[in-house]
MARROMI-922739 format. One record per residue (C-alpha): residue number from 1; residue in one letter; z, x negated, y negated. Coordinates in nm, 2 decimals, m for minus. Each point is the difference from the previous one (the first is absolute). Example, Ala and Ser with C-alpha at 12.3 -4.5 7.8 and 13.67 -1.06 7.14 Angstrom:
BEGIN
n: 1 | res: A | zz: 0.78 | xx: m1.23 | yy: 0.45 .
n: 2 | res: S | zz: m0.07 | xx: m0.14 | yy: m0.34 .
This chain:
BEGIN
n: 1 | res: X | zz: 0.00 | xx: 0.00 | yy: 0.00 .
n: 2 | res: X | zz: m0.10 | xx: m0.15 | yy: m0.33 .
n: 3 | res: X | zz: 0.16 | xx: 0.07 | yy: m0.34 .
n: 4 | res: X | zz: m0.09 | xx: 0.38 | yy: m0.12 .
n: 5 | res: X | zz: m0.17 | xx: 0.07 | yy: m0.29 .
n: 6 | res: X | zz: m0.06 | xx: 0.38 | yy: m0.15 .
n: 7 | res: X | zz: m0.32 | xx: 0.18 | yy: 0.19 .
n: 8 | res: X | zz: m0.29 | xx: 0.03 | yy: m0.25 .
n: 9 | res: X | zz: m0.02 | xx: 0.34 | yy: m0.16 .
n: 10 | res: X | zz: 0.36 | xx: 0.06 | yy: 0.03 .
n: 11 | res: X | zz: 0.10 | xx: m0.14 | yy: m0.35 .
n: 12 | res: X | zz: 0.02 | xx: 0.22 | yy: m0.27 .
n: 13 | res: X | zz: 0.35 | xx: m0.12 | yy: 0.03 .
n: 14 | res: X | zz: 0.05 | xx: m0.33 | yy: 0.08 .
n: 15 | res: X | zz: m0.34 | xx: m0.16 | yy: m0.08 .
n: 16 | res: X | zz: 0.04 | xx: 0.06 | yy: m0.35 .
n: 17 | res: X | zz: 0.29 | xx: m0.25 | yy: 0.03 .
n: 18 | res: X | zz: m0.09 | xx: m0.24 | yy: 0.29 .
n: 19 | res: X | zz: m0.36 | xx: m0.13 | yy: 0.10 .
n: 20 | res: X | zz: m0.08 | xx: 0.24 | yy: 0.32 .
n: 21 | res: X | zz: m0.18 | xx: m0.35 | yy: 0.17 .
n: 22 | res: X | zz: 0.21 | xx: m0.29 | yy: 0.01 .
n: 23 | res: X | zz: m0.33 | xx: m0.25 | yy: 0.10 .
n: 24 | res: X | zz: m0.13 | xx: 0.13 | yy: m0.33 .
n: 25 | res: X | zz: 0.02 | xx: m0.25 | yy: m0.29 .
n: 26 | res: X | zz: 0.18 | xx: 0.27 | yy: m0.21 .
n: 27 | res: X | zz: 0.27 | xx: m0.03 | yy: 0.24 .
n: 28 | res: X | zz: 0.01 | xx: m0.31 | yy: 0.02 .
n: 29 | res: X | zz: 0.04 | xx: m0.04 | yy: m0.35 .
n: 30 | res: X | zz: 0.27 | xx: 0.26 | yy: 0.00 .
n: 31 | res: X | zz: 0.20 | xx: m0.22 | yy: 0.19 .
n: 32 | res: X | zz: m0.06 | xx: m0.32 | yy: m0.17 .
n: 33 | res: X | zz: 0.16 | xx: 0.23 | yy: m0.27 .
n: 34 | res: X | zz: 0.27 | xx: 0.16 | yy: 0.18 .
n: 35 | res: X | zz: 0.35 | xx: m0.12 | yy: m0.04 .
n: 36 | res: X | zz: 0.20 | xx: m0.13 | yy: 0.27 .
n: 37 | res: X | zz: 0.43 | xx: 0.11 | yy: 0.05 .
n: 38 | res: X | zz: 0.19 | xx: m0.12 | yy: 0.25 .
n: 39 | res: X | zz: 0.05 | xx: 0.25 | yy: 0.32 .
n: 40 | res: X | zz: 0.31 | xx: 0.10 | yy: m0.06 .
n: 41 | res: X | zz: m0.10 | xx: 0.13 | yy: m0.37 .
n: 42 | res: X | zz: m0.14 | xx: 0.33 | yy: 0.15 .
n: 43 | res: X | zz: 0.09 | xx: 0.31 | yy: 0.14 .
n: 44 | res: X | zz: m0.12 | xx: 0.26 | yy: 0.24 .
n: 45 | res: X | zz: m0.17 | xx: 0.29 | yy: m0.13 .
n: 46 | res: X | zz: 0.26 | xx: 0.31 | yy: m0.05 .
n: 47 | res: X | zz: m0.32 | xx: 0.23 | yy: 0.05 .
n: 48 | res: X | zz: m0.15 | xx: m0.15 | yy: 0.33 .
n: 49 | res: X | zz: m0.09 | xx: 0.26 | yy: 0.19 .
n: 50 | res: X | zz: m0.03 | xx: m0.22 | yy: 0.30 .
n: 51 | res: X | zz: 0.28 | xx: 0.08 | yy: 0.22 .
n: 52 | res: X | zz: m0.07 | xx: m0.24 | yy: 0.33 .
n: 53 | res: X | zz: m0.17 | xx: m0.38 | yy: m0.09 .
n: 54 | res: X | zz: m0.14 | xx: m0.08 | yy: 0.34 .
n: 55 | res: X | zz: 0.11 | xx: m0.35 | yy: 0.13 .
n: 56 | res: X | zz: m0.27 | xx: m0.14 | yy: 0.19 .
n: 57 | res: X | zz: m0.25 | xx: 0.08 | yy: m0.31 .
n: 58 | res: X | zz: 0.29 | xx: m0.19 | yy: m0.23 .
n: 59 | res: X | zz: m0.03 | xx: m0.28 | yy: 0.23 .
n: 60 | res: X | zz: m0.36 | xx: m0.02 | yy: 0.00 .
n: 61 | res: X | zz: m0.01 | xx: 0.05 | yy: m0.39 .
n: 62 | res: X | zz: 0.23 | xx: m0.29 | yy: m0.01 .
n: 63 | res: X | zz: m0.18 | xx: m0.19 | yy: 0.18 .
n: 64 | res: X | zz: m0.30 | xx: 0.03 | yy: m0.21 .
n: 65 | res: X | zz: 0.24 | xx: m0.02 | yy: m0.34 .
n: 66 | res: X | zz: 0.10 | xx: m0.35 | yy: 0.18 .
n: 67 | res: X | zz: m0.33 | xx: m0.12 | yy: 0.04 .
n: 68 | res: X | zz: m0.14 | xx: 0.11 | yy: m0.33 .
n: 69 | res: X | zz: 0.26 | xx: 0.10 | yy: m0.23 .
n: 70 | res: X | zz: m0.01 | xx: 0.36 | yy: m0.17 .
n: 71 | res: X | zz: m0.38 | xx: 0.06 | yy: m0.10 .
n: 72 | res: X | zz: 0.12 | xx: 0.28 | yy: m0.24 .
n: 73 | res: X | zz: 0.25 | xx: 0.01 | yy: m0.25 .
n: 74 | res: X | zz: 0.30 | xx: 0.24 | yy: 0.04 .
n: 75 | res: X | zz: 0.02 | xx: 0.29 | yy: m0.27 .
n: 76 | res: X | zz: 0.28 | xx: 0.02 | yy: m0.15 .
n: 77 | res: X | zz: 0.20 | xx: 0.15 | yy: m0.26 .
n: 78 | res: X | zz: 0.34 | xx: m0.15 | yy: m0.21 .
n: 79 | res: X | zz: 0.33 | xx: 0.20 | yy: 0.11 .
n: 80 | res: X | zz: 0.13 | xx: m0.01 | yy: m0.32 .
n: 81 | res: X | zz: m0.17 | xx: m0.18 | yy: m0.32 .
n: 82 | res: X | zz: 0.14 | xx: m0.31 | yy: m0.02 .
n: 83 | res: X | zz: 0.05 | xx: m0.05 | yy: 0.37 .
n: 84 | res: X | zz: m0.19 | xx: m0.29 | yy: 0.25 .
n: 85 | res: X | zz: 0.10 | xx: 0.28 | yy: 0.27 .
n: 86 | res: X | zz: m0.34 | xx: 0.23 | yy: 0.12 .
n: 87 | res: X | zz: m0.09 | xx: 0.24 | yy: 0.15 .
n: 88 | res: X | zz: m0.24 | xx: 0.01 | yy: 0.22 .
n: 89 | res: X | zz: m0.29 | xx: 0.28 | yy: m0.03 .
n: 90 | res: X | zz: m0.26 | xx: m0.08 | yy: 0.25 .
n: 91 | res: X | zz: 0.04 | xx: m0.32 | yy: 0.24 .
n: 92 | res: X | zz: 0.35 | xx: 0.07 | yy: 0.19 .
n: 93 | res: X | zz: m0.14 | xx: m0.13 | yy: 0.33 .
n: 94 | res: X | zz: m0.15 | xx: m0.30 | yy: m0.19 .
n: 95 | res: X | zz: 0.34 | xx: m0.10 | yy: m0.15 .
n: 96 | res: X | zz: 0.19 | xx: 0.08 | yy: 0.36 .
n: 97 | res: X | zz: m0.28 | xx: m0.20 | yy: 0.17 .
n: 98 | res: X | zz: 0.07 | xx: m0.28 | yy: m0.26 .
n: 99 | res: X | zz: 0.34 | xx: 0.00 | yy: 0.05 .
n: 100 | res: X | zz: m0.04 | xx: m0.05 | yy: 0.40 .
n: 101 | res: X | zz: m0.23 | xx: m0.30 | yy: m0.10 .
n: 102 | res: X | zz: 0.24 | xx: m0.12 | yy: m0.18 .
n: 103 | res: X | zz: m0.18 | xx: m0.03 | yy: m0.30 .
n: 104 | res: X | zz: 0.18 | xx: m0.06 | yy: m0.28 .
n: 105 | res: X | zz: m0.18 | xx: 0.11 | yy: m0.31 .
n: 106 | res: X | zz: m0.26 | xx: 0.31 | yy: 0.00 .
n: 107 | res: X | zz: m0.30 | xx: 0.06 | yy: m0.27 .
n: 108 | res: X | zz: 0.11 | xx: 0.30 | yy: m0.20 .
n: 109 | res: X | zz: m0.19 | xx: 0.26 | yy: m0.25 .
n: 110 | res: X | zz: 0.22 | xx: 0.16 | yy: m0.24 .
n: 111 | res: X | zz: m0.06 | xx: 0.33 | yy: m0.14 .
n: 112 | res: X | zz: 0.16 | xx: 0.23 | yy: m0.25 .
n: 113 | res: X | zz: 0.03 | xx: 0.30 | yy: 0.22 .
n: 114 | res: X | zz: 0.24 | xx: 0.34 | yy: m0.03 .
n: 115 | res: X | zz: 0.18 | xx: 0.15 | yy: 0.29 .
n: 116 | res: X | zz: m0.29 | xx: 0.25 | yy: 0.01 .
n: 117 | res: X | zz: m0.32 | xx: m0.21 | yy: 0.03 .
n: 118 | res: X | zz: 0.21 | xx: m0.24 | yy: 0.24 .
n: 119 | res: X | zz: 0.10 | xx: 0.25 | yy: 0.22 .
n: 120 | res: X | zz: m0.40 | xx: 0.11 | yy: m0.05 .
n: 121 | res: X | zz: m0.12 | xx: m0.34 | yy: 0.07 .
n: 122 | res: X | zz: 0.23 | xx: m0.06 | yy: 0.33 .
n: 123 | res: X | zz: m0.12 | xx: 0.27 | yy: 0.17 .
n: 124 | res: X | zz: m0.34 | xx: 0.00 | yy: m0.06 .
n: 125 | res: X | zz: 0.00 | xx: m0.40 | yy: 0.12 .
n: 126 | res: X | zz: 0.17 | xx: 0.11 | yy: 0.31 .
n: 127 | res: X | zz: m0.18 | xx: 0.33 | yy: 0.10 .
n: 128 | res: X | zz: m0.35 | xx: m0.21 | yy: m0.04 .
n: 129 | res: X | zz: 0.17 | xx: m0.21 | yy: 0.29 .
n: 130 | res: X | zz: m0.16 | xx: 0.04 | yy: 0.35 .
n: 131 | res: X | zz: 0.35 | xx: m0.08 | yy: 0.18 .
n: 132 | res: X | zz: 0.21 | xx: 0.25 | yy: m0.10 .
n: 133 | res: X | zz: 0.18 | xx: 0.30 | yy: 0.22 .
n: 134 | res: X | zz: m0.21 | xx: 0.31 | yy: m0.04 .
n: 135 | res: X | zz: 0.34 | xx: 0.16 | yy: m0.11 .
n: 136 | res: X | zz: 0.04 | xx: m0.29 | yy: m0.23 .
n: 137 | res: X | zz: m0.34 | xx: 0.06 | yy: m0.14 .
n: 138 | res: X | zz: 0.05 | xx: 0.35 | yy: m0.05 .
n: 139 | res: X | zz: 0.31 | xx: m0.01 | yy: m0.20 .
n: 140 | res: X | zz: m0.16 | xx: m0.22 | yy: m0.22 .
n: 141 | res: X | zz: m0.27 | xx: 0.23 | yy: m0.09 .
n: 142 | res: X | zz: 0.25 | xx: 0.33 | yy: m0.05 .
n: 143 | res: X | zz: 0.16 | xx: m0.23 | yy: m0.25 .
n: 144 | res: X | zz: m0.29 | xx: m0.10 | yy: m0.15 .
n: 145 | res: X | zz: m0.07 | xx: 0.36 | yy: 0.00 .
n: 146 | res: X | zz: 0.36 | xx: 0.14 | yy: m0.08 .
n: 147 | res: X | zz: 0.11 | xx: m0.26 | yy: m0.27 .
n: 148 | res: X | zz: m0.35 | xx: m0.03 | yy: m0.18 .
n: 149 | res: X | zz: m0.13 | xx: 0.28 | yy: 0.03 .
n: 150 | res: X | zz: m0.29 | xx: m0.09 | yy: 0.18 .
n: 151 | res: X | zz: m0.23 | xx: 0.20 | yy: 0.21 .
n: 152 | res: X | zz: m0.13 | xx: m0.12 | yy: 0.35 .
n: 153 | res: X | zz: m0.38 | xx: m0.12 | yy: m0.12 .
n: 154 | res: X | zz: 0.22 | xx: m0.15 | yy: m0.27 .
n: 155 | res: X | zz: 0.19 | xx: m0.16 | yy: 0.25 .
n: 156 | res: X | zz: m0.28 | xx: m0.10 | yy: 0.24 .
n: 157 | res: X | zz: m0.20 | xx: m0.18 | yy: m0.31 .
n: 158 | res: X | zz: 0.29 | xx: m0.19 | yy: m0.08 .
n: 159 | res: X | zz: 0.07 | xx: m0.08 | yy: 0.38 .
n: 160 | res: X | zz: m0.40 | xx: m0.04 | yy: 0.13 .
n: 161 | res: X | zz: 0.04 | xx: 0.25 | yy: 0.24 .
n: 162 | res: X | zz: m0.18 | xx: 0.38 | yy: 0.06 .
n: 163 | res: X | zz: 0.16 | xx: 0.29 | yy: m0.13 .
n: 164 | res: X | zz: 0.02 | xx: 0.10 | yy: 0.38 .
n: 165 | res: X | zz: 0.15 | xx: m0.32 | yy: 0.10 .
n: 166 | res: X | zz: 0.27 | xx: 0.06 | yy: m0.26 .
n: 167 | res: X | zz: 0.07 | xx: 0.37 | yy: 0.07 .
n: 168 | res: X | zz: 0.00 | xx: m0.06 | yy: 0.40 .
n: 169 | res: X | zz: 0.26 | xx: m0.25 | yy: m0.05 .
n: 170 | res: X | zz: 0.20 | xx: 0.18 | yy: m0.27 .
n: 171 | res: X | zz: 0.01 | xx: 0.28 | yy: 0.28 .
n: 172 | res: X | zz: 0.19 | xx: m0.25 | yy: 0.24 .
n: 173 | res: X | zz: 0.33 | xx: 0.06 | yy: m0.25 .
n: 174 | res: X | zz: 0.04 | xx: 0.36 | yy: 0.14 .
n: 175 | res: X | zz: 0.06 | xx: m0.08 | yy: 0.35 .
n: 176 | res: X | zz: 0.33 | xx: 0.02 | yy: 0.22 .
n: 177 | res: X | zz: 0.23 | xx: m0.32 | yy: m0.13 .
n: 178 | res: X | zz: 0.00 | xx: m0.11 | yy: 0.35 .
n: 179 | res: X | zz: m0.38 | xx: 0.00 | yy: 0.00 .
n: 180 | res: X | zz: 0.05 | xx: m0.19 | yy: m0.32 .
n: 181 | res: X | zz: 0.20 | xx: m0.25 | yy: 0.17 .
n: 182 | res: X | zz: m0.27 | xx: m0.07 | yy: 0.29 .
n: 183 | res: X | zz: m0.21 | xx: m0.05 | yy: m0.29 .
n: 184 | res: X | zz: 0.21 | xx: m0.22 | yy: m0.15 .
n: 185 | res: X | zz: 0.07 | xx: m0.22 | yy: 0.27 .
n: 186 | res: X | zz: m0.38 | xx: m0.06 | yy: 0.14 .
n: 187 | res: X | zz: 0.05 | xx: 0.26 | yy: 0.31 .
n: 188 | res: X | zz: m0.22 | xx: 0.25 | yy: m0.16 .
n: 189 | res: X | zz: m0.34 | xx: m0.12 | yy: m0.22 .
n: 190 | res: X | zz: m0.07 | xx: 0.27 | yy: m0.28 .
n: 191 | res: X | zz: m0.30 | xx: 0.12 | yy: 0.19 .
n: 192 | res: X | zz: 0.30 | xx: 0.15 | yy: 0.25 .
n: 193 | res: X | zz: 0.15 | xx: 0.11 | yy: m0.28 .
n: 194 | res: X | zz: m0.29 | xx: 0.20 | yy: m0.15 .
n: 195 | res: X | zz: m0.06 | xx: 0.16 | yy: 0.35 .
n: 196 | res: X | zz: 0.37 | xx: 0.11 | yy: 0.05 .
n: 197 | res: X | zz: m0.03 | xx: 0.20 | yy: m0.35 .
n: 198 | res: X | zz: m0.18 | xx: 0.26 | yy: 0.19 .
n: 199 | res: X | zz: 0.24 | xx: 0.01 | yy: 0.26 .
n: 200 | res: X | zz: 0.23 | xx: 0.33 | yy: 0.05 .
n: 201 | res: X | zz: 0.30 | xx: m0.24 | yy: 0.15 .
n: 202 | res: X | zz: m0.08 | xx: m0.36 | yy: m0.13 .
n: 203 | res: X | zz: 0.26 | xx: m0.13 | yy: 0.10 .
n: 204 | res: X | zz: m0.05 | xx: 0.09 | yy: 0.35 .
n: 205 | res: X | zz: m0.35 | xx: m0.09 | yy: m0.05 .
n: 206 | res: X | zz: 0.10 | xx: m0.38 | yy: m0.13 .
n: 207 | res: X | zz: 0.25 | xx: m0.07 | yy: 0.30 .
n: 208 | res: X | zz: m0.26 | xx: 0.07 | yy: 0.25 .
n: 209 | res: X | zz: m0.27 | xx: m0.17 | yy: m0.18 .
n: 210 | res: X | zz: 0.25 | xx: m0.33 | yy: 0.03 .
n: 211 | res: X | zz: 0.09 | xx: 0.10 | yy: 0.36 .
n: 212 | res: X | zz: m0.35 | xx: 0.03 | yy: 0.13 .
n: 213 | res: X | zz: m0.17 | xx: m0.29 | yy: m0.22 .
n: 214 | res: X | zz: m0.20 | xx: 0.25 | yy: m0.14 .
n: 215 | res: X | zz: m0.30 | xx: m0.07 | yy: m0.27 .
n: 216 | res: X | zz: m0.06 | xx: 0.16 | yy: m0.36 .
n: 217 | res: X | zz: m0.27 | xx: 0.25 | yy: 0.16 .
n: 218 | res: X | zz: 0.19 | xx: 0.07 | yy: 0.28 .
n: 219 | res: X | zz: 0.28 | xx: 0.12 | yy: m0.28 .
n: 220 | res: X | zz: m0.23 | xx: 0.18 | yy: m0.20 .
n: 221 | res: X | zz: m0.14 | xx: 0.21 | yy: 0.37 .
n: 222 | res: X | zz: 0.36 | xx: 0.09 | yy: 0.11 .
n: 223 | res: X | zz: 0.07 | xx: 0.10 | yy: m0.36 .
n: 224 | res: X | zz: m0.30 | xx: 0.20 | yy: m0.04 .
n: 225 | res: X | zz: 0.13 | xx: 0.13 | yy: 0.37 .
n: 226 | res: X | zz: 0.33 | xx: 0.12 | yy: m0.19 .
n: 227 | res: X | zz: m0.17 | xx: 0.21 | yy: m0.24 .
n: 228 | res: X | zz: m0.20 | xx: 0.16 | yy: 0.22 .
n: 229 | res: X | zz: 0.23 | xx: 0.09 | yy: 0.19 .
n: 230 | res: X | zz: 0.20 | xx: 0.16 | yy: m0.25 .
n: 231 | res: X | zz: m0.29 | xx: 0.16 | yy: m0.16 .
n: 232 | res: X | zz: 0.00 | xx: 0.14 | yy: 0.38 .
n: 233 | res: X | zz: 0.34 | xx: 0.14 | yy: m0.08 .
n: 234 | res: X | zz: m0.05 | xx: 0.17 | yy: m0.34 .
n: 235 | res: X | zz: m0.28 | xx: 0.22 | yy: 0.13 .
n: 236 | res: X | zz: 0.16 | xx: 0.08 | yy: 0.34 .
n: 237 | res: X | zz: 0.15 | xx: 0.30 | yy: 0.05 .
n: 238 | res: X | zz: 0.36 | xx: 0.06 | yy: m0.08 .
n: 239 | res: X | zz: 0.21 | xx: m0.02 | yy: 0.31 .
n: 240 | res: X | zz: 0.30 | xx: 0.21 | yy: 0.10 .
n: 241 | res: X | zz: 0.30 | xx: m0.18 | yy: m0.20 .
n: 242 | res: X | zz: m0.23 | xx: m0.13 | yy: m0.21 .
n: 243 | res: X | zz: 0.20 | xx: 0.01 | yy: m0.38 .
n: 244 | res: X | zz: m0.31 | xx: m0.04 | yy: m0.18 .
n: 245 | res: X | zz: m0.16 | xx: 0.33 | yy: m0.05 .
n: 246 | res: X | zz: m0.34 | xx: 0.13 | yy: 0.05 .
n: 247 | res: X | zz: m0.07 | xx: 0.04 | yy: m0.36 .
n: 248 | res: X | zz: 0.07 | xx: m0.37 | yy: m0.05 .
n: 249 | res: X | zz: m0.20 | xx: m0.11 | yy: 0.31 .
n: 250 | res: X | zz: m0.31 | xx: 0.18 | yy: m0.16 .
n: 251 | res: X | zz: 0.05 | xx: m0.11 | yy: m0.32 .
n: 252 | res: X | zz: 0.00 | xx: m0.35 | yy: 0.16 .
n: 253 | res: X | zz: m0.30 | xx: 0.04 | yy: 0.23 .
n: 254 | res: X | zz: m0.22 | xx: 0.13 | yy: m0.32 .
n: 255 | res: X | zz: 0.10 | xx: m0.25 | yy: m0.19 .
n: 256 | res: X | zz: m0.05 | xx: m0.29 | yy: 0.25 .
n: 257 | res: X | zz: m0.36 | xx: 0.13 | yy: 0.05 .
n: 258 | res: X | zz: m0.03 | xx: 0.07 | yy: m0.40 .
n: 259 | res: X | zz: 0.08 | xx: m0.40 | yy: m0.07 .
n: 260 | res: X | zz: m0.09 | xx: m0.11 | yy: 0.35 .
n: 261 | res: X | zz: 0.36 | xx: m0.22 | yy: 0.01 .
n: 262 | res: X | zz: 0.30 | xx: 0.04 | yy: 0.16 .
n: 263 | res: X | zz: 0.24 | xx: 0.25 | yy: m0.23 .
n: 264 | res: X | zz: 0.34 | xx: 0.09 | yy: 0.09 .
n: 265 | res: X | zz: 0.22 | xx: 0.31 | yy: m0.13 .
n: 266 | res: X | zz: 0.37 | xx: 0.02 | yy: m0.01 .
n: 267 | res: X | zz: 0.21 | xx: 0.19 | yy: m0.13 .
n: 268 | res: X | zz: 0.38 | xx: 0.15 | yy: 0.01 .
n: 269 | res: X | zz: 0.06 | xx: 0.32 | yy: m0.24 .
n: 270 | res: X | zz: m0.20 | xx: 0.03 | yy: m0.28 .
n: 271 | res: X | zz: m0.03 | xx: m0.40 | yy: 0.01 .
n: 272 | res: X | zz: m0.26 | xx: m0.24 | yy: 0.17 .
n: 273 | res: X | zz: m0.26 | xx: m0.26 | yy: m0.04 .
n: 274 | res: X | zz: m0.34 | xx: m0.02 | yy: 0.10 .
n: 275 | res: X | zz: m0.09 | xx: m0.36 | yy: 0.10 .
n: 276 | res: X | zz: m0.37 | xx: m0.13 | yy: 0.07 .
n: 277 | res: X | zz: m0.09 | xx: m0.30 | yy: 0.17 .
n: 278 | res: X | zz: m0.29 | xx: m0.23 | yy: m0.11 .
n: 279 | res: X | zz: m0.07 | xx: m0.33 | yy: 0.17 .
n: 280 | res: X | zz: m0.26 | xx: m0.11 | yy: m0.27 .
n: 281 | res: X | zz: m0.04 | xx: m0.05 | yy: m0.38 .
n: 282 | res: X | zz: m0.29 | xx: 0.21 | yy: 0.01 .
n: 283 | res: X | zz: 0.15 | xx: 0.27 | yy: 0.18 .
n: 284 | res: X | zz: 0.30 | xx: m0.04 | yy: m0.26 .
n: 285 | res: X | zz: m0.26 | xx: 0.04 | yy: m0.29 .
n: 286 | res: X | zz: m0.16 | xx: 0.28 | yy: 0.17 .
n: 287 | res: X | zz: 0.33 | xx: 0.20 | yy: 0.02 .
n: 288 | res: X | zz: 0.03 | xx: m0.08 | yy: m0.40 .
n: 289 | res: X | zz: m0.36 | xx: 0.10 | yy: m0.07 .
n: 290 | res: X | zz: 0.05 | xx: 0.33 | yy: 0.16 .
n: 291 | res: X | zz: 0.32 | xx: 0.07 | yy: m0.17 .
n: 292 | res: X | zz: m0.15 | xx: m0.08 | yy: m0.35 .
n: 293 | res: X | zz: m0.30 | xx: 0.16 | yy: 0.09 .
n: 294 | res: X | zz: 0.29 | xx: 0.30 | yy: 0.01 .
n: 295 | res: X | zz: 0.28 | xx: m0.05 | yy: m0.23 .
n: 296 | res: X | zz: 0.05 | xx: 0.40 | yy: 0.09 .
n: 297 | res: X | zz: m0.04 | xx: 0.04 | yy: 0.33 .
């Protein structure tokens, strides 16, 4: 593994500040420029959104920082204004694979940044990585999204990915927290993830999946499986002790073949919900075109 450097396209962020090739002479002239602190001098990011550093990819990084020293400069920004302590903005895994080299000084760029645009900055550096946690990724998009305002195709410039890429993996944050933990730890890939969405007991789904070995379109058949299978149940017949009534079971079944997805009625009283299941972001903008299509009905 070689020293990282920000994918092209990403950078409305980060390349207005650092050069986005570090063979370019730009870059190299940036770091002619840059300063250099000791080690010590800096601090971790208090916005990294990166919760797990993986150690064999350290080791290899610090291998390569060993061989050829730090190729880009380390963003940073002063804790307080007449401080030599920095924070760190985008380059964490560069300073912690310097510090296993045992380097003992690091270049630095300095920057004038608020809480706001450094938070801003962090995140976007981290969710353009490849080596993130889908979960990982994901949170750093909703708070892209949450604490910027920003919309997904905002988010997806910023980041260099589809607007599908970032709304599949924003899904991933609704799932079962101990889905989210087989996520989290590498049991699960997101393409698991995705498929268990669909699934009427996911977390049923995601034990056998692990149990059995089973792939992401094997996941996506047995959850299909599930729906159908309940879509079975909302048009079958009510039977004896059944405590759903036939008035519900109809309204069901019409409007299961109205949307052609699974919907579910219950209700206790006067009270209830109606819950429909999509297992698409085209079946979810269907739904939403229909409704708008009539705000009255």
């Amino acid at each position: 593994m070689t020293e990282e450097t920000p994918r092209k396209g990403l950078g409305r962020g980060l390349s207005a500040l650092l050069a986005e090739d570090p063979d370019d002479q730009p870059a190299l002239d940036r770091l002619r420029t840059a300063r250099t602190v000791p080690v010590e001098n800096l601090v971790p990011n208090r916005y990294q959104p990166r919760q797990y550093f993986d150690s064999d990819e350290l080791k290899a990084l610090t291998q390569s920082v060993r061989e050829n020293g730090i190729l880009m400069p380390i963003l940073v920004r002063r804790v307080a204004d007449d401080s030599e302590t920095f924070e760190i903005v985008a380059g964490e895994r560069r300073w912690r694979a310097a510090q296993e080299a045992q380097l003992y000084e690091v270049p630095i760029i300095i920057k004038d940044l608020d809480d706001n645009k450094a938070l801003e900055l962090a995140l976007i550096e981290n969710v353009q990585r490849q080596d993130l946690t889908p979960l990982e990724e994901a949170e750093g998009y909703r708070r892209l999204m949450d604490e910027f305002t920003r919309t997904q195709e905002d988010v997806a410039q910023a980041a260099g990915k589809s607007r599908s890429h970032v709304a599949n993996i924003l899904r991933l944050l609704g799932l079962p927290d101990v889905i989210k933990d087989m996520l989290q730890n590498g049991s699960l890939s997101a393409g698991h993830g995705r498929a268990l969405l669909a699934a009427q007991a996911p977390e049923d789904l995601a034990r056998q999946v692990l149990q059995q070995g089973l792939n992401v379109r094997q996941t996506e058949q047995l959850a299909k499986k599930s729906q159908k299978s309940e879509v079975s149940e909302a048009t079958a017949p009510p039977s004896s002790g059944s405590g759903q009534d036939a008035d519900s079971r109809a309204m069901e079944r019409q409007l299961s073949e109205k949307l052609g997805l699974v919907v579910k009625i219950k209700h206790q009283g006067e009270r209830g919900e109606v819950r429909i299941s999509f297992d698409s972001l085209d079946q979810f903008d269907e739904i939403l075109s229909r409704l708008n299509q009539h705000p009255n009905g």
